[in-house]
N, C-alpha and C positions, 0 to 999 in steps of 0.2 A: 432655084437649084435645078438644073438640067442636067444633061450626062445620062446614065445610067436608073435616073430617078427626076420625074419633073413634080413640080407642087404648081398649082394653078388655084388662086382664091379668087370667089366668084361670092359675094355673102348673100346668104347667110352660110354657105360652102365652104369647103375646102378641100380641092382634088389632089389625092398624092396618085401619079400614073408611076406604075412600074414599068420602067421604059428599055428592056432588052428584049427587041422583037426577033431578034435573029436569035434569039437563045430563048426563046417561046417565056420572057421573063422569068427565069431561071433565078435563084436568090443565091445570089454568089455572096462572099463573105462580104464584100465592099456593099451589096445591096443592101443587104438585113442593120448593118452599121449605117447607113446613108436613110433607110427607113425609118431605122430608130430617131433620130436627128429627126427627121420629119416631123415626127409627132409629137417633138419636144418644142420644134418653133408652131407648129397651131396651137398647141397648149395654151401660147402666148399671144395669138393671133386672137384677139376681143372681139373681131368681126364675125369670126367663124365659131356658129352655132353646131355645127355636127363635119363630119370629114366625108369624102367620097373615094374608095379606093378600089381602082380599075386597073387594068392593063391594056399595053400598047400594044398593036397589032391584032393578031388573029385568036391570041392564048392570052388565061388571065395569069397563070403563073402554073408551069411546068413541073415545080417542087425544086429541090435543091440542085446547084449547080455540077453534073457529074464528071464534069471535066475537072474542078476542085478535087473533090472525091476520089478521083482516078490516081491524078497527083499524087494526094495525100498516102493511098494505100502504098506508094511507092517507098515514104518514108521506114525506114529502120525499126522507128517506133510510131506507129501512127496513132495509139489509141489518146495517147493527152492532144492532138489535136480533134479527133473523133469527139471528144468529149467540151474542148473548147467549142465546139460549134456547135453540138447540142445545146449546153449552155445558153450561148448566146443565141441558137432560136427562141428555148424557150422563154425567155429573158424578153425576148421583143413581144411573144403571143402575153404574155403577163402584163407586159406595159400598155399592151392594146387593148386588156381588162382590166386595166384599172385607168384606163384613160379617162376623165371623167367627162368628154362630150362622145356624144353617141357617133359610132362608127357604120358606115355601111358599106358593103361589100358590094360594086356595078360588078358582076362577073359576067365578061364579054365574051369568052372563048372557053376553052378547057380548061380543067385547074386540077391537078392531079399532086400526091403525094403533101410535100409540107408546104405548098399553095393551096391546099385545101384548109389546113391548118390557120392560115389566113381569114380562109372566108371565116371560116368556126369560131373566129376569134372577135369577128367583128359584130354587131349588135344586132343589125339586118343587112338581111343578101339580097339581091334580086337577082335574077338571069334574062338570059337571053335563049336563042332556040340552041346555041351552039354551045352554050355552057354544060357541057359534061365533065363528071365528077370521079372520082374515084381515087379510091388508095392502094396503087397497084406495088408497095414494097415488098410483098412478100414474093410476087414473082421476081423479084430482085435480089431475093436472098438476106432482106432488111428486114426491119419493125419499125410499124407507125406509133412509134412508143409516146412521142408526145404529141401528136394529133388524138389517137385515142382514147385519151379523158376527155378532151371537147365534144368529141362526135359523141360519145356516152353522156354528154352531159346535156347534149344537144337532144338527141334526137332517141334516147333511149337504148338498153343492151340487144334488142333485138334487131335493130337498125344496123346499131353500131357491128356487129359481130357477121352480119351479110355484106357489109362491106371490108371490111377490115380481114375477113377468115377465103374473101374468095380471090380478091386482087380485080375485081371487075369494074369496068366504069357503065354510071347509070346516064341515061341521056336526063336532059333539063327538065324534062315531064316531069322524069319520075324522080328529080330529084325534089322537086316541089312538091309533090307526093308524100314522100318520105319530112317533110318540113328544112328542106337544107336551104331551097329559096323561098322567100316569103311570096315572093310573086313573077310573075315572066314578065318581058318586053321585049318590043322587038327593039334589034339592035341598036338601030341609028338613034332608036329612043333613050336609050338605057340611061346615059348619063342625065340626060330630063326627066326620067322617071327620077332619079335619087334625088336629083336636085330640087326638085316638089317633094318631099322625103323630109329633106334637109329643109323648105321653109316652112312644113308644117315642126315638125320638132322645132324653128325658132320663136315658135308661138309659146312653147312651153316655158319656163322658169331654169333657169341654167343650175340654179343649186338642187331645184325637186329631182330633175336630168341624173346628175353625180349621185344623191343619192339612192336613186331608181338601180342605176347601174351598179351599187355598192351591194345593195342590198341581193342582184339576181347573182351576179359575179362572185363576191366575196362572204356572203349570208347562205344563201341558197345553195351556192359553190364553195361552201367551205372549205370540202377538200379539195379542190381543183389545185393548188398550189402544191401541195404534199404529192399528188398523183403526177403531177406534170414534172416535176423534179424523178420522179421514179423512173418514167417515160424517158425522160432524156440517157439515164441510166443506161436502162434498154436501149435503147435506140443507137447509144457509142459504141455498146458493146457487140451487137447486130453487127455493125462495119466492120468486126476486126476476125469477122467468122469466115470458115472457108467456102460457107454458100453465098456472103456475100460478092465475095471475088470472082466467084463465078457468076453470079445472078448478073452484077455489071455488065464485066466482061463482054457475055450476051448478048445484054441491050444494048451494048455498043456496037456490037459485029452483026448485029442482025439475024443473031440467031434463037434456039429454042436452047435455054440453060441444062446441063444435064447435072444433076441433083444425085449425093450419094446415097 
């Protein structure tokens, strides 16, 4: 599968590259659908002991596609699509906790918004020097409503709420600091760091694996499912606000939002 999304298995691997480098992998609708599909054929992929999921280019994934979003506000009634596409994000961050082989995040460049959502979603991160992080929606007139319970779930309220309350991004130090990446490398390394990642987890037992991940995810995270459905709530509802049309707006013209 190339296009918009390449898969490359290497075993005990399995690389899904988000491949819109001109749109800094921006998750457009066709991508989040094309991803999902992804991790439905490694599921079945016997070879591949864990997944590796990077981005093409300079960025690991920019958050969601605002040209879509632009689009969309133009409609009559935009909120039932607002809402289909929340949906169907969180619908893919859920499939990617309950996936039952372990996922890691290569985060090669920036990863901002619901690419952040990504990494948080996935079992272990690493980074690079250029992997900066951040959840910049609210200078956007948005809610990180279903990134939110990951990063709370992740890294704790007091983490979570320094990022989510200021719109700032952190460089890679400090996000490894903070526990977002488990470790750094350097660039040209990265996909070989995961890929030794990926063959020491095939040393492990692929059913202890699923149920490790059942247990942190779905035991430990009980509520993560209930919160992340609330999130998406939030989050459709966000787009249909008059801060958000201006917070876009903005970021599109290259300016400083003016907020009532």
């Amino acid at each position: 599968m190339d296009g918009i999304l390449k898969i490359r298995v290497q075993p005990p691997s399995g690389t899904i590259i988000l491949n819109r480098p001109d749109k800094r992998n921006a998750l457009s609708r066709m991508l989040m659908m094309q991803l999902s599909q992804a991790f439905d054929d490694l599921h079945q992929e016997r070879r591949v002991r864990a997944i590796i999921l990077t981005g093409a280019g300079s960025a690991f994934c920019a958050g969601m596609d605002l040209d879509e979003m632009r689009e969309t506000a133009r409609e009559e009634n935009p909120f039932p699509t607002w809402r289909h596409d929340a949906v169907t994000y969180k619908e893919l961050l859920e499939k990617m906790l309950r996936f039952p082989k372990p996922i890691i995040a290569a985060v090669n460049g920036p990863v901002a918004a619901g690419g952040a959502g990504l990494v948080l979603a996935c079992d272990l991160a690493i980074g690079c020097e250029q992997a900066k992080f951040g959840l910049p929606e609210p200078k956007r007139g948005l809610v990180a409503g279903i990134v939110a319970p990951l990063l709370y779930f992740r890294l704790g309220g007091s983490r979570a709420a320094q990022l989510l309350l200021t719109g700032n991004f952190i460089d890679s130090t400090a996000a490894e600091r903070f526990g977002l990446y488990g470790e750094l490398a350097k660039c040209d390394l990265l996909w070989a760091r995961a890929h030794a990642l990926c063959e020491e987890i095939a040393q492990c037992a692929p059913e202890s694996l699923q149920l490790t991940k059942r247990m942190l995810n779905e035991t430990i995270g009980e509520h993560l499912g209930t919160l992340l459905s609330a999130g998406a709530a939030a989050s459709a509802t966000a787009r249909t606000t008059e801060a958000a049309s201006e917070g876009l707006a903005a970021f599109l013209e290259k300016r400083d939002p003016k907020w009532l």
